[in-house]
C-alpha positions as CSV (number, residue, x, y, z in Angstrom):
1,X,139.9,193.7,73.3
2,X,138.3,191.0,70.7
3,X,140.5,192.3,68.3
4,X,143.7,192.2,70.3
5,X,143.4,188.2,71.0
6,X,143.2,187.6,67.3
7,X,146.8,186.5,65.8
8,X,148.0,188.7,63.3
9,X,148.0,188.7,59.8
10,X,144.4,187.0,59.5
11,X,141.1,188.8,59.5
12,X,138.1,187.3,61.6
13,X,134.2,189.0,61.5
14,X,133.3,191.2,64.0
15,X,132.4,190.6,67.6
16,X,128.9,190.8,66.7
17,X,128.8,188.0,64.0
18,X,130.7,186.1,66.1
19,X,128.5,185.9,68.5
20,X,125.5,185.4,66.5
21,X,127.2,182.1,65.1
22,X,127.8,180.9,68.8
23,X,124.5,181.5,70.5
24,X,122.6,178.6,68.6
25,X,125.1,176.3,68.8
26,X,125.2,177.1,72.8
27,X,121.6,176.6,72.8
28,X,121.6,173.7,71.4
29,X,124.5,172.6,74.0
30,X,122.4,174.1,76.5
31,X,120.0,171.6,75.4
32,X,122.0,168.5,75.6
33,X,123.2,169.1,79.0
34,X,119.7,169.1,80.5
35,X,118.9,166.3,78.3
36,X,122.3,164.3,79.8
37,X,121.6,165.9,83.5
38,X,117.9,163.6,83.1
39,X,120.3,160.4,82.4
40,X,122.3,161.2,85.2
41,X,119.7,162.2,87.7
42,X,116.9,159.8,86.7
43,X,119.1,157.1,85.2
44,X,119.3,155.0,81.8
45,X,115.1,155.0,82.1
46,X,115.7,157.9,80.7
47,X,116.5,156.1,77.2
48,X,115.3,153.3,74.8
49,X,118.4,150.9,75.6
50,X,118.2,148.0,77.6
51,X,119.5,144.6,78.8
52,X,119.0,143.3,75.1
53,X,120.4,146.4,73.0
54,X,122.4,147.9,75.5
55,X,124.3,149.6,72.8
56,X,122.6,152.5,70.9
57,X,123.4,155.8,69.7
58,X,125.5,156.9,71.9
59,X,128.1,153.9,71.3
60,X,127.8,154.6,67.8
61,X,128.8,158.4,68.0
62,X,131.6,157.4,70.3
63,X,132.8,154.6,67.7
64,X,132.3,157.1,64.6
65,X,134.0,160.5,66.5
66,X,136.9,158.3,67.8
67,X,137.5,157.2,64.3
68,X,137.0,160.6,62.8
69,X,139.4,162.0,65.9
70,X,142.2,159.5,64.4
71,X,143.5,161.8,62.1
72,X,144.5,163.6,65.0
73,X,147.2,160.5,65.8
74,X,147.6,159.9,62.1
75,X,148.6,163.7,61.2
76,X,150.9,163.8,64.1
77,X,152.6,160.3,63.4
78,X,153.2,161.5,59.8
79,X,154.3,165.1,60.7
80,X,156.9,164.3,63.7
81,X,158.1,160.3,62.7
82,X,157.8,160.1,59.4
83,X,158.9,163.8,58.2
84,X,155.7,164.5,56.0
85,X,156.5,168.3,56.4
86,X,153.6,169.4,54.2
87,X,151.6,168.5,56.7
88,X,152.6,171.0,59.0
89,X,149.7,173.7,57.4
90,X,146.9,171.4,59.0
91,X,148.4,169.7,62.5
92,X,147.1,172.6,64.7
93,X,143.8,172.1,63.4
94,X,144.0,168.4,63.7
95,X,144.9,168.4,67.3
96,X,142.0,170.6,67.8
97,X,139.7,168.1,66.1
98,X,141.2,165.1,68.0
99,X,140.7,166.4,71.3
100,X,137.2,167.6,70.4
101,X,136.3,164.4,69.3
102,X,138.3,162.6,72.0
103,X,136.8,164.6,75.1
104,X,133.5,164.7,73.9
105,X,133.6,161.0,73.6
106,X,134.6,160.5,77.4
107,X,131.3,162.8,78.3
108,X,129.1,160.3,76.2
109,X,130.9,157.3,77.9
110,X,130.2,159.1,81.3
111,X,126.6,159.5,80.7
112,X,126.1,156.3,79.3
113,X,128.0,154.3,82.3
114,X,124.7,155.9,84.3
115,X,126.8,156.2,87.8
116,X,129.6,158.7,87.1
117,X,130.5,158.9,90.7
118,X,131.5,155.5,90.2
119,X,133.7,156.0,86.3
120,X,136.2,155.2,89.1
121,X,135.8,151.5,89.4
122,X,137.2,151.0,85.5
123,X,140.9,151.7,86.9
124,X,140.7,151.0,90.1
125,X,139.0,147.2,90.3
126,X,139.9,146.6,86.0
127,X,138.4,143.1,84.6
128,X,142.0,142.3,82.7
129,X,140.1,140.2,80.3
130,X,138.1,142.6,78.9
131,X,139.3,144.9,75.4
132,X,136.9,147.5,77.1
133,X,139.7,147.9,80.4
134,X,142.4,148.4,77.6
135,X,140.5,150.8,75.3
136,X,139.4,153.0,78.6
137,X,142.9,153.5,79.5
138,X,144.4,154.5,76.2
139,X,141.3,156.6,75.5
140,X,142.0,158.1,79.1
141,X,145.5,158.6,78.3
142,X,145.6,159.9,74.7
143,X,142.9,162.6,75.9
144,X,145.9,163.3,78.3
145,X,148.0,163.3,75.4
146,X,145.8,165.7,73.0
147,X,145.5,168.1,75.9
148,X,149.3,168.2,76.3
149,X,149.4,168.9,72.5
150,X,146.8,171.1,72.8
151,X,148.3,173.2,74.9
152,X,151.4,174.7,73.1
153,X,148.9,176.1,70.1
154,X,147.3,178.0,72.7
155,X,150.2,179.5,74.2
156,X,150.5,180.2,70.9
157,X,147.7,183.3,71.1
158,X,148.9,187.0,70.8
159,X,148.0,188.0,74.1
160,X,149.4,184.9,76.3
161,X,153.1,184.9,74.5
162,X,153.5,188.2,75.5
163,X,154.4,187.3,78.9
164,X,157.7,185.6,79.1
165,X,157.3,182.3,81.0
166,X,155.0,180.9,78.8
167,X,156.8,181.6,75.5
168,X,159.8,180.0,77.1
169,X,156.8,177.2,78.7
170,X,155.4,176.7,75.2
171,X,159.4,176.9,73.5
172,X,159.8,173.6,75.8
173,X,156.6,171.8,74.9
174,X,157.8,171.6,71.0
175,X,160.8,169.7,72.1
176,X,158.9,166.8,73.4
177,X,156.3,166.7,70.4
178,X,158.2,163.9,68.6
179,X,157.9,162.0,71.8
180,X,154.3,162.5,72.4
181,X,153.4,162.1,68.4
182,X,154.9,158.5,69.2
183,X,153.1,157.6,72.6
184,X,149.7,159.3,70.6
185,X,150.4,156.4,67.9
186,X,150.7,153.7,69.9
187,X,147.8,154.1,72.4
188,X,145.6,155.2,69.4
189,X,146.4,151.5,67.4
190,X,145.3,149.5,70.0
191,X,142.6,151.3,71.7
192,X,141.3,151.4,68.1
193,X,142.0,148.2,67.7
194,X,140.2,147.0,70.7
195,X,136.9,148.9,69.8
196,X,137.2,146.7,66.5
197,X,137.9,143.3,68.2
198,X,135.2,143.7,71.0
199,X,132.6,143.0,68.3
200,X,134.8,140.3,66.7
201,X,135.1,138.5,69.9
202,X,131.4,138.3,70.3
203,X,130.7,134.1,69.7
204,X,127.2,135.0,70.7
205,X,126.7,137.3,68.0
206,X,127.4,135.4,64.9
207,X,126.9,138.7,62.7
208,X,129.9,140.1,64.6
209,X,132.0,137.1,65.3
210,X,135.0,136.8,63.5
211,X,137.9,134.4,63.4
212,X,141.4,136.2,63.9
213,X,144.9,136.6,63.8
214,X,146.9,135.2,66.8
215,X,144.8,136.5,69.4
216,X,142.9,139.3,67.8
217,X,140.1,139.1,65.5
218,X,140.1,140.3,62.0
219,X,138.2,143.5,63.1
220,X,141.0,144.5,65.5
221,X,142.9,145.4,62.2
222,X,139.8,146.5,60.1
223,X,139.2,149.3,62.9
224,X,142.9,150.7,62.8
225,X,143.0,150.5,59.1
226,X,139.6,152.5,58.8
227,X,140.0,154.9,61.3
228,X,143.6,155.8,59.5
229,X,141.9,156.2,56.2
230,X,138.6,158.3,57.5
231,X,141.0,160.4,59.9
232,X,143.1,162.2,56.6
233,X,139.7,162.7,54.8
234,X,138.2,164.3,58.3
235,X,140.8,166.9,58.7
236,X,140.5,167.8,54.4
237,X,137.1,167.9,54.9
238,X,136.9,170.3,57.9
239,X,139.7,172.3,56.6
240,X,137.5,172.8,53.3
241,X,134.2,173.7,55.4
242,X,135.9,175.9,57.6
243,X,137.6,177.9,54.6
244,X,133.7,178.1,53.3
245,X,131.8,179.2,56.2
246,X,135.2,182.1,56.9
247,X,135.3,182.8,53.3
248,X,139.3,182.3,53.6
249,X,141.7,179.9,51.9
250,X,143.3,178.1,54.8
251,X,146.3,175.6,53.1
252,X,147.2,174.9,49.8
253,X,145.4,172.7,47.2
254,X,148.3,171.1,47.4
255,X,148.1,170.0,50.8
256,X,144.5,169.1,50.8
257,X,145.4,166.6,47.7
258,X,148.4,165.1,49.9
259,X,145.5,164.6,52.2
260,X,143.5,162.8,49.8
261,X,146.4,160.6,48.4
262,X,147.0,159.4,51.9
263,X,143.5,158.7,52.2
264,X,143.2,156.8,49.2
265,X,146.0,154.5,50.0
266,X,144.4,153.6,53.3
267,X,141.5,153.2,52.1
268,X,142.6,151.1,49.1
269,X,143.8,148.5,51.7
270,X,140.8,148.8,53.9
271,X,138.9,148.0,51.0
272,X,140.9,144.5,49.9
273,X,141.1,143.6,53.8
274,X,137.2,144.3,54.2
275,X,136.0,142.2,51.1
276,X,138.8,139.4,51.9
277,X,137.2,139.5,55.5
278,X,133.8,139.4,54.5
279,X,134.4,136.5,51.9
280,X,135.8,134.3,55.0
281,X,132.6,135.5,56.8
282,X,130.1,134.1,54.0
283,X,131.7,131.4,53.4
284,X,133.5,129.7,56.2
285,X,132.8,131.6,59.8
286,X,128.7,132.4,58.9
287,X,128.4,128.3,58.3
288,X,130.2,127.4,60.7
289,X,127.9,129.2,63.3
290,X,124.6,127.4,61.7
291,X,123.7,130.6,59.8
292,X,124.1,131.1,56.4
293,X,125.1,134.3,55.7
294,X,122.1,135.8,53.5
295,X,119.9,135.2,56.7
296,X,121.4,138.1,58.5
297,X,119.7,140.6,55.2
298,X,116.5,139.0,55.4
299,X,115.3,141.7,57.9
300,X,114.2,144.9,57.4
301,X,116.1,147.2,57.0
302,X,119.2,145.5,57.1
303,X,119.4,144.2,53.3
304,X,122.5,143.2,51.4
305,X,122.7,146.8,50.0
306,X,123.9,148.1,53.1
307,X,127.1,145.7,52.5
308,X,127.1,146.6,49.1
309,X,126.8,150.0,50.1
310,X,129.9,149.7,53.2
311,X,132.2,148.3,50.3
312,X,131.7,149.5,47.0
313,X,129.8,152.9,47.4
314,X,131.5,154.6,50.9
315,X,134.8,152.3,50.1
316,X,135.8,151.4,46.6
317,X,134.6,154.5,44.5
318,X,136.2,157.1,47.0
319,X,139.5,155.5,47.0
320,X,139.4,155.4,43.2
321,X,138.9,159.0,43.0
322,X,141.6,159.9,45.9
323,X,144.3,157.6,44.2
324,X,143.6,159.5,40.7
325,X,146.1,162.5,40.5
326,X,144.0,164.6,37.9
327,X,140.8,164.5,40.2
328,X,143.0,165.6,43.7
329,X,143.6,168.7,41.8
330,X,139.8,169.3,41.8
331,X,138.3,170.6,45.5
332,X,135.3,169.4,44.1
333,X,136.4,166.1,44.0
334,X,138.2,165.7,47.0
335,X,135.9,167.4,49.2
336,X,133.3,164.4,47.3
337,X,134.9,162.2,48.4
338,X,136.3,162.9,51.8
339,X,132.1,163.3,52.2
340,X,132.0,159.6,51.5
341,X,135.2,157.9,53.4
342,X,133.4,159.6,56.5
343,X,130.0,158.4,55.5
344,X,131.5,155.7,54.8
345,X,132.7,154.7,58.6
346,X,129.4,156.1,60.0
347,X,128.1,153.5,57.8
348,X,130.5,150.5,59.6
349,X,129.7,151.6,62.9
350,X,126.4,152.0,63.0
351,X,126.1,148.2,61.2
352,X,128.6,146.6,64.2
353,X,126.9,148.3,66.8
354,X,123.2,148.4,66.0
355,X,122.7,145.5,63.3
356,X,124.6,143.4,65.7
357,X,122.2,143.8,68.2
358,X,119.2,144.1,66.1
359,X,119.3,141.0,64.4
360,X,117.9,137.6,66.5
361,X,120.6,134.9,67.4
362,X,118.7,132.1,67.7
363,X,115.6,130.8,66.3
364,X,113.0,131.9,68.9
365,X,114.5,135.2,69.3
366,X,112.5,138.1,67.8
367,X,114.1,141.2,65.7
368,X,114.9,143.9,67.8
369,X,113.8,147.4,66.6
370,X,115.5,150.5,68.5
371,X,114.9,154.0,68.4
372,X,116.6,156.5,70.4
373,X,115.1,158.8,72.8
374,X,114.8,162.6,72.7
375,X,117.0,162.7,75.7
376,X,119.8,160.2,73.9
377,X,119.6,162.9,70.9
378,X,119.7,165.4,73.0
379,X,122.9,164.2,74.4
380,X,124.5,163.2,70.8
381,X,123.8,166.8,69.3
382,X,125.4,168.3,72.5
383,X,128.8,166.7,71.8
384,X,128.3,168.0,68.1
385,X,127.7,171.7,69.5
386,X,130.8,171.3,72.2
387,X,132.9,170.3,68.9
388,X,131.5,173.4,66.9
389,X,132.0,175.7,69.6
390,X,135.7,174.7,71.0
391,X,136.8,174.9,67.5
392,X,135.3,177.8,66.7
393,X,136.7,179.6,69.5
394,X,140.3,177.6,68.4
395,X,140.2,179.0,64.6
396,X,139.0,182.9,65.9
397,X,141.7,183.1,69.0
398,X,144.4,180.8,67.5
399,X,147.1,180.0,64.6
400,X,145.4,176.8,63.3
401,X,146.2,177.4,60.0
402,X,149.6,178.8,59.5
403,X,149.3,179.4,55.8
404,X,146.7,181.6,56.2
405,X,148.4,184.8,56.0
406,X,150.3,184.3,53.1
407,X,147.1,182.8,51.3
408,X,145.4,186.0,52.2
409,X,147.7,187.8,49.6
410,X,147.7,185.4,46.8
411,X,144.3,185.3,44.6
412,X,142.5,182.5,44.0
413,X,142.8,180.8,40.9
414,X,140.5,177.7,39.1
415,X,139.9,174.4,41.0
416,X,140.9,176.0,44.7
């Protein structure tokens, strides 16, 4: 029965392997539910946050997942609007990774709200001035969105497209692709966006604060920019750990260096925006604020080689090597540095949302340290296993990679 829900033309491992690979990664789900059914029971006492860092881990794997999840918007905006064909071989797989990374960031926000019963109140009684209203509803409504597009690639398995309604059901859903492709771009710029400029709003965080453009903050476009670059290098770099755990070529090289390139590019820009940003920061907004800006680095562990790191290691030296044609032939460099661009935004987040709070604001204010608790990690690896498991129940059941069967015939050759 296995057997007969797999698509044909590719070859999965047996039943038995199969299962072997999912039981840990259910255990380890297993184990973040109880850990987020103590946060919900018991409440937030149940983690190391509090009035003062009321931000921790959890709002720094919802920040880094939604911005790994990008690609997902990115991928389909390039495939459907701007005709970037090529990129056809890895969409399935990116919706896939967008709505893992999408849904599994509602959970989080659910448990870390701390009343579910009352997730509710957000659309029903909104605060209109707040980017966090705006990001909930397009975060809401592109998980809508990812589901929609979800859908059609699994009416897509053997077994469902023999009956006839849903071949004809799933005929109907690729007409309005272009259409939801667009509506995915749109509420994925600003609700990215918004995650960016709530930080650079902040006046009582002079770390964060940043001056803006018209009414948005010059981390409104940082985020968008970022999450664009890191959402490419995602989807190459899945696509390359897949093929190694499967032991299958999934795309062409060629495709994964297209990947890259449009990496690179991003990133490029992300890079000059980021040190033209940060420049303004040290020398004009910092001031400005009664700090200067090498006072934020004078605690431990928050040095200047984390921004040195942010820019020039995760930023600048990835890009270089994407934007170099000789080295996107290479797997070994692209998978390098697709490791790095997403290292890279871990990096950012993790600064914005923990060094913000972390670090005093005014002179009588101590350093805050944080650490999270067992059940908060609990929690975090859960969404990791949810991910592992959907998709690996995606890639065995379904077509994510439609140049799979004709790489299956062709033999590998140097540098794939």
């Amino acid at each position: 029965m296995d057997r007969a829900l797999i698509s044909r033309g590719v070859r999965r491992c047996s039943p038995r392997q199969f299962l072997l690979w999912l039981v840990p990664w259910a255990a380890l789900a297993a184990f973040g539910a109880y850990s987020a059914g103590l946060c919900l029971v018991r409440g937030l006492n149940q983690t190391n946050m509090d009035n003062r860092f009321a931000f921790g881990l959890w709002i720094f794997l919802d920040l880094t997942v939604i911005a790994l999840g990008a690609g997902a918007f990115f991928t389909g905006f390039l495939l459907y609007i701007l005709k970037r064909h090529e990129l056809k071989a890895v969409i399935n797989s990116a919706v896939v990774i967008g709505f893992v990374c999408y849904s599994g960031a509602v959970v989080v926000l659910m448990v870390d709200v701390g009343q579910p019963l009352r997730a509710w109140f957000t659309f029903w009684h909104p605060n209109v001035h707040s980017m966090l209203t705006e990001v909930t509803f397009c975060i809401t409504c592109y998980l809508t969105v990812l589901a929609i597009e979800y859908l059609p690639i699994l009416l897509k398995n053997r077994k469902i497209r023999q009956v006839p309604s849903f071949l004809v059901f799933e005929f109907e859903l690729h007409k309005v692709m272009y259409v939801l492709a667009g509506v995915g771009t749109f509420l994925s710029f600003f609700h990215q966006g918004s995650l960016g400029g709530l930080y650079g709003v902040l006046r009582g965080r002079p770390f964060a604060f940043r001056e803006g453009f018209a009414i948005w903050p010059s981390t409104f476009f940082l985020f968008i920019l970022s999450a664009a670059a890191a959402g490419p290098a995602f989807i190459l770099l899945t696509t390359w750990l897949v093929s190694k755990i499967s032991r299958k070529r999934l795309v062409k090289l060629e495709v994964m260096a297209e990947l890259g390139r449009i990496s690179g590019v991003l990133l490029i820009v992300y890079v000059l925006a980021k040190a033209v940003d940060t420049l303004v920061w040290i020398n004009e907004t910092a001031p400005a604020t009664g700090f200067a800006a090498h006072q934020f680095y004078a605690w431990r562990p928050f040095g200047t080689w984390i921004l040195f790191a942010e820019i020039v290691v995760f930023g600048l030296a990835p890009a270089l090597v994407l934007l170099d044609e000789k080295k996107r032939q290479r797997t070994g460099w692209l998978v390098g540095a697709a490791v790095l661009v997403c290292s890279g935004i871990g990096l950012n987040r993790f600064v914005l949302t923990i060094q913000t709070l972390a670090l005093p604001t005014l002179p009588f204010d101590a350093f805050l340290s944080y650490t999270p608790s067992w059940q908060e990690v609990g929690t975090f690896l859960a969404v990791i296993a949810y991910g592992v498991l959907v998709y690996s129940l995606s890639f065995r059941y379904l077509p994510l990679f439609p140049q799979e069967r004709e790489l299956a015939e062709v033999p590998r050759v140097s540098g794939d």
